[in-house]
N, C-alpha and C positions, 0 to 999 in steps of 0.2 A: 274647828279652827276658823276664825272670819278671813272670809275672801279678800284679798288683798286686788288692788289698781292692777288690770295690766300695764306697765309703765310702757312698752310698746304703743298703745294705743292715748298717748297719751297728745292731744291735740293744742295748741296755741292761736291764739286770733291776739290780731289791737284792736281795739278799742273800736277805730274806723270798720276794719272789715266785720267784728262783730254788728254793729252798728245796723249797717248794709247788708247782713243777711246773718239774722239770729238763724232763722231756719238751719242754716248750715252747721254755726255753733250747736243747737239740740242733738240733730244728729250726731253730731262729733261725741257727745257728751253720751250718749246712748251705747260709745265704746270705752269708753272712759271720761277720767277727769278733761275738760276742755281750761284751760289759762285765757286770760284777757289781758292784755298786757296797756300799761299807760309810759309812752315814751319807752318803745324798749322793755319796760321791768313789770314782771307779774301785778297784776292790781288785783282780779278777782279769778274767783272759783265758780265755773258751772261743769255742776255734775247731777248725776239722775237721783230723784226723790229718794229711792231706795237706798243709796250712798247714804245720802248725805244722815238717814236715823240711825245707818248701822255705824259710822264714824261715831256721831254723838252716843249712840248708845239709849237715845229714845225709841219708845213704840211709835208704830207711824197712826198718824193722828187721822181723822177726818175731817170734815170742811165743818163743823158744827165742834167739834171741839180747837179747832183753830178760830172761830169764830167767839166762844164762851170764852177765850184767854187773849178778847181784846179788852184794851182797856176797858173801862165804866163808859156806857154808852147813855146813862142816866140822866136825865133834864134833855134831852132829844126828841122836840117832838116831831112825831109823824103820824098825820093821816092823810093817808092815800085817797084823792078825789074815786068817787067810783064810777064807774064806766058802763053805759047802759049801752048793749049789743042787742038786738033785732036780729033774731034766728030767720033765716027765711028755708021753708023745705028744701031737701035736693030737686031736680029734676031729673027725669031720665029721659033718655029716651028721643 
């Protein structure tokens, strides 16, 4: 049976105090869903990575297939100048 919100734990910020310390929101969100609210009335949802696949119902992705399902990054050029470093030994002693 999927785990359901504890709705106890269920935290609200505005917009401002999210704002002024996400840190606090994370945490909140680490017990459950946190609210963000604009003027008063819900605006968004933060909640933890894990929620949010098991809600949708995706497998959770890594940073290289979240990356491969950006758009076309095609006609982009890049080359990286390269960087010449001078190792010098440790000393000890």
């Amino acid at each position: 049976m999927p785990r359901r919100f504890n709705m106890t734990s269920v935290h609200t910020f505005s917009s401002r105090d999210f704002t002024r310390d996400v840190g606090a929101a994370k945490r909140a969100a680490a017990e459950g869903p946190v609210f963000i609210t604009d003027r008063g009335r819900p605006a968004f949802a933060l909640l933890k990575i894990e929620d949010y696949y098991r809600i949708t119902g995706e497998p959770e992705k890594s940073l290289l297939d979240l990356m491969d399902s950006l758009p076309s990054t095609e006609g982009i050029d890049f080359e990286p100048s390269r960087v010449d470093i001078e190792f010098k030994p440790a000393e000890f002693g």
